[in-house]
N, C-alpha and C positions, 0 to 999 in steps of 0.2 A: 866089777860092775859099778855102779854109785849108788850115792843115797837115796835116790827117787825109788829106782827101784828094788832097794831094801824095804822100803816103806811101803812096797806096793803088794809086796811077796811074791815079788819076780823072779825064777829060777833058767837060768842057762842050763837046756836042755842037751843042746847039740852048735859047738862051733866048728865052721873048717871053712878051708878058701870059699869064700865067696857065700858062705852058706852060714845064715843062722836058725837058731829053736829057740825059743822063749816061753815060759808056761807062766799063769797068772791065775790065781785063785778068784772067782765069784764069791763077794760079800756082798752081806746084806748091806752094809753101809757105801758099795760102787753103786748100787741102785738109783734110777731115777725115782720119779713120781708116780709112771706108770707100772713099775716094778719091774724095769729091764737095764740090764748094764747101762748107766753114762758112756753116750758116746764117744765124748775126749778123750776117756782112759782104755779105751779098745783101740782108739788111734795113738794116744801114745804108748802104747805096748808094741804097736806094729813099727811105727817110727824107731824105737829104741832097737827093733830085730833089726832092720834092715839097720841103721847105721851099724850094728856090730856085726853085720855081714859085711857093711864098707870095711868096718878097721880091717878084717881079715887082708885087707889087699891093701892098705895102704903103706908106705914109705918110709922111711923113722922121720923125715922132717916134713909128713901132711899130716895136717888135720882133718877135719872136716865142722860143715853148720848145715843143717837143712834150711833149704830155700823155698821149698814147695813140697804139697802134700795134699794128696787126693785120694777120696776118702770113698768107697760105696758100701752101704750100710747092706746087706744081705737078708739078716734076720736078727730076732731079738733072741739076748738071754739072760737067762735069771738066777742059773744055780749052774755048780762043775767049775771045770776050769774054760779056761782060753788058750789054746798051743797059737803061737806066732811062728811062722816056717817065711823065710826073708833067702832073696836070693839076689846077687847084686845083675843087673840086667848088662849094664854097660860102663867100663869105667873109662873115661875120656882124659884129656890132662888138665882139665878144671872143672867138672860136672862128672856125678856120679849119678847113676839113675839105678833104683832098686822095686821092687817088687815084694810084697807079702800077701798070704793068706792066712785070715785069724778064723780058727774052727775051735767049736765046740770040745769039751773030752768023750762025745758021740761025731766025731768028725762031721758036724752038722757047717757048711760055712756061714759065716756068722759076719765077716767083711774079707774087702780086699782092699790094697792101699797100695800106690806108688807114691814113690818118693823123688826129688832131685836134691843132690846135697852138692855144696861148694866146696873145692878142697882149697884148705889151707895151708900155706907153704911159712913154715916156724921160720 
């Protein structure tokens, strides 16, 4: 994985072609103001599933960078985990487009997020 998501208490659930799982624990310290998860960190939980859905399919000399990300906010929460399920949509030969839904540990969905990422050629 990386550091970010060491720090984050990010666990790879489930990898295979084209398919990722990611879980993410709710702290009281991800909280906003209002007392519900910070939105950035539920998009970048999503962002991080779906590009290690891309790695599953990429080439030993691509990389990858996201270029775009859209985000819709579902519902709020406050306590449990966060399952990220990431699925790659379409892999083209310089744009990848992927897909996530981040739910609840009550499978409540909580967002949904596409992705475009650029592939890079080493």
């Amino acid at each position: 994985m990386n550091p970010f998501l060491d720090f984050m208490g990010v666990t790879l659930l489930q990898l295979k072609d084209g398919y990722a799982q990611l879980k993410m624990p709710v702290k009281p310290e991800y909280l906003q103001g209002a007392g519900s998860m910070q939105g950035g960190l539920i998009v970048a939980l999503a962002d991080e599933a779906i590009a290690h859905a891309v790695m599953t399919q990429l080439k030993p000399d691509e990389g990858l960078t996201t270029i775009e990300l859209k985000s819709n906010f579902l519902s709020g929460v406050s306590q449990g985990e966060l399952i990220a399920t990431a699925i790659v949509f379409k892999k083209g030969r310089s744009l990848v487009i992927g897909d996530c839904l981040v739910t609840d540990n009550t499978e409540k969905n909580i967002c949904r997020v596409s992705a475009t990422f650029l592939l890079l050629r080493k």
